[in-house]
Structures are given as C-alpha cells and as structure tokens.
N, C-alpha and C positions, 0 to 999 in steps of 0.2 A: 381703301385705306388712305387715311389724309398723308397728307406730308411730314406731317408731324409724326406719327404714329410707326413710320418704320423706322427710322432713324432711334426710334426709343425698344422696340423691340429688338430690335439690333444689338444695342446698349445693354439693356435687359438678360437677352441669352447670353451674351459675353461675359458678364456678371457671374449671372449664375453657372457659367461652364467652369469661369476661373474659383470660383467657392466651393463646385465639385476636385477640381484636380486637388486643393488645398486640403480638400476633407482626406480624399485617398492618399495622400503623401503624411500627413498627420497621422492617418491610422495606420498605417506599415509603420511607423516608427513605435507606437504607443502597445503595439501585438506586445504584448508578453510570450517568451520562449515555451513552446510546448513538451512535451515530452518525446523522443526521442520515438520514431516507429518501431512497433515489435518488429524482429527478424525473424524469420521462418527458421524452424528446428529442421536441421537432417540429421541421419543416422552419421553424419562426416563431420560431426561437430568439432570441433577442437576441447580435448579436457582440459576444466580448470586448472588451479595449481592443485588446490587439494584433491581433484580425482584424482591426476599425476601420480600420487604421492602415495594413492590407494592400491590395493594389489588383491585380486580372487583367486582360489585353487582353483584350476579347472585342469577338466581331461581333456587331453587332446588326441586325436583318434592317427596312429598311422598304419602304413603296411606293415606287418611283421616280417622278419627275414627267410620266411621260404616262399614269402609273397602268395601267401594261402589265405590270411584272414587281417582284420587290424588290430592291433596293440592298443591299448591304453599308456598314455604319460602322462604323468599329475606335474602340470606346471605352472606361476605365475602369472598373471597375464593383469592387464591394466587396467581397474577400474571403472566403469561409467552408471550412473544413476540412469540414463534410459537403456530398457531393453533393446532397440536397435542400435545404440552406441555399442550398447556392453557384446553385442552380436557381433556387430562389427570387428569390435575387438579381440574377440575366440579367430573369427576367421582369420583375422592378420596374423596373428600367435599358429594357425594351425597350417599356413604358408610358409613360415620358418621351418629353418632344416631339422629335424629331428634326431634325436639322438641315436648313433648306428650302434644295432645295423641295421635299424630302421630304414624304412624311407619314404618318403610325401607320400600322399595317396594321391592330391591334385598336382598335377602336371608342373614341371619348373616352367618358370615365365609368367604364371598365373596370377591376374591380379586383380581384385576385388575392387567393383567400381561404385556399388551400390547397397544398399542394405533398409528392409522395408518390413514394418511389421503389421501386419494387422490388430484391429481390436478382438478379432477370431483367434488369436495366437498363431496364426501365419506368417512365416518370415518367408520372404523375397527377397532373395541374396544372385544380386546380379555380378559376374566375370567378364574377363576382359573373354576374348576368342580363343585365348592360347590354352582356354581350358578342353575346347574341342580338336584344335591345328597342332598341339601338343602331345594330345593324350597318346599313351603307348599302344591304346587297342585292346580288344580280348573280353569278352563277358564277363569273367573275374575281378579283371581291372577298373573299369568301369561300374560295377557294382561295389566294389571297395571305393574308388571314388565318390559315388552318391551318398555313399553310408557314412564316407566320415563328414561329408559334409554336413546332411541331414544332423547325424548324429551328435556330432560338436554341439550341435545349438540345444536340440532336444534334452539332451542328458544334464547341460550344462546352467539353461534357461525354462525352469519348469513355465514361463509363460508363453513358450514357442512350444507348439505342438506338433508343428508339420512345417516341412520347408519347397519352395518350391524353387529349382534352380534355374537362374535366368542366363544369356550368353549376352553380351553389346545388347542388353533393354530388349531384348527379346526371349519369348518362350521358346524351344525348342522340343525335340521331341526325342532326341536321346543324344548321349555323347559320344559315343563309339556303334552305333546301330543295335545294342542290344535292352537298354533300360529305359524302359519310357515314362520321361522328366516333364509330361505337360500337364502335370498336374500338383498338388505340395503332396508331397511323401510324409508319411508318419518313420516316428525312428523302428529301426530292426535290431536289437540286443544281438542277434546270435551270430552277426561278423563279425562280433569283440571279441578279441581274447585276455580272457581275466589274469 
C-alpha cells in the first residue's frame, strides 16, 4: 500500500462510518408509531364497563340442609362474552355464601386461581389447596363437592361439557380419597334437588 493510499482509506471508512451512524439516528426518528402489541386473552380478564353492567340467570348448585343432596338457587351473576370469563364468573358467584340454610359445597377459604377451556368444551378450573386442606371429608361430601363444581358450569354453559378439577396447577386424584378427579367429569343431574 503506498503512503498515499492508507491515510485515504482511513478517511474513507470514517466517512462512511459517520454517514452510517447518521442514517440510523435519522431512521429511529422518521419510524412512524406502530400499533400497540395484541395482549394475550385469559379467563382473569377484567370486564369491560358494559359487561359490568350485563347480568345472566344462572343456577348455582349448594348442599341442602340435611346435607344429603344439592339445592338449586337462581341467581345473578356477572356477565362475560368468553366462555372461560363467563366460567370464571359462575365459579366466583358459587364461592359466595349461599342462602341458609344452605351451605357451600366447596370448602370456605377456597379460591379459584385459574379457568381454561378447551375447543373440546373442556373446562379446567384450577383451586387454591384449601379445596383439599379444607374439605370436611366423607364420600357424600366430596361427591357433592365435584358435582356442584362440575355442574355449575355444565348446566349453566352449554359449551362446557365436562370439567376437570385442578389443585395449585396440578391434577390430582381425588379430594377427600374417595372421587377420582384425574380426569374431566361430565355433569350428574341426580345430586340436584329440584
């Protein structure tokens, strides 16, 4: 390389280094605003004003008072345009205290963490632990338990067909040792009392 020649190439790439920085500080300003990223939908959406504002009858399943079968109660409950919202929603509504001399069928403490449907009409309705560290026991209890679970949704959501109940994101295999929950349940009519 003569002597000439590096002193110019020198020159040269400096040029064009400082013509590159200029291009990219130019185009960051000249970017026109894009649109905003989709968010991912969950069943824990928050409702708009107007679902807010919206109200479905639904039944809601409890023990009855000789603790033999569950009751039926037609109550309002709060509106959502997707079926794992609007699931979500029966569950919250069938965690409230019931009118006596009813009483819950899922354990006090209990609290609904998660809500998941499939395109199968599958609902995956996951609980906090106090649905098992809670429960009172007993094959009776425990089978009224799943039914009104199950059942809330099925009766109330003709696009849920079968539900399968989760503990902390996990399947388990019953809640008191006698109902075996590792798989989605279809609903049973004949726990209800009409």
């Amino acid at each position: 390389m003569t002597r000439l020649g590096r002193p110019l190439l020198v020159g040269v790439a400096g040029v064009l280094t400082a013509l590159l920085i200029g291009w990219l500080i130019a185009a960051s300003f000249s970017r026109p605003a894009g649109p905003p990223e989709a968010q991912p939908t969950t069943s824990a959406a928050a409702p708009t004003p107007r679902d807010a504002e919206r109200r479905i009858r639904a039944k809601l399943l409890y023990v009855s008072e000789d603790g033999q079968e569950l009751a039926t109660v037609d109550r309002e409950v709060p509106f959502a345009e997707a079926t794992a919202d609007q699931a979500r929603r029966l569950l919250e509504a069938e965690l409230t205290a019931p009118p006596e001399p009813l009483v819950p069928a899922i354990p006090a403490g209990t609290r609904l963490r998660q809500v998941y449907v499939t395109d199968r009409g599958e609902a995956y309705v996951d609980f906090s632990r106090e649905l098992i560290t809670a429960h009172p026991g007993g094959s009776l209890n425990e089978l009224l338990t799943v039914h009104a679970i199950v059942n809330v949704l099925t009766t109330n959501l003709p696009a849920i067909t079968a539900v399968q109940v989760l503990v902390e994101g996990k399947e388990v295999e019953t809640l008191a040792g006698h109902v075996d929950i590792r798989r989605p349940l279809r609903p049973r009519e004949s726990e209800e009392k009409r």
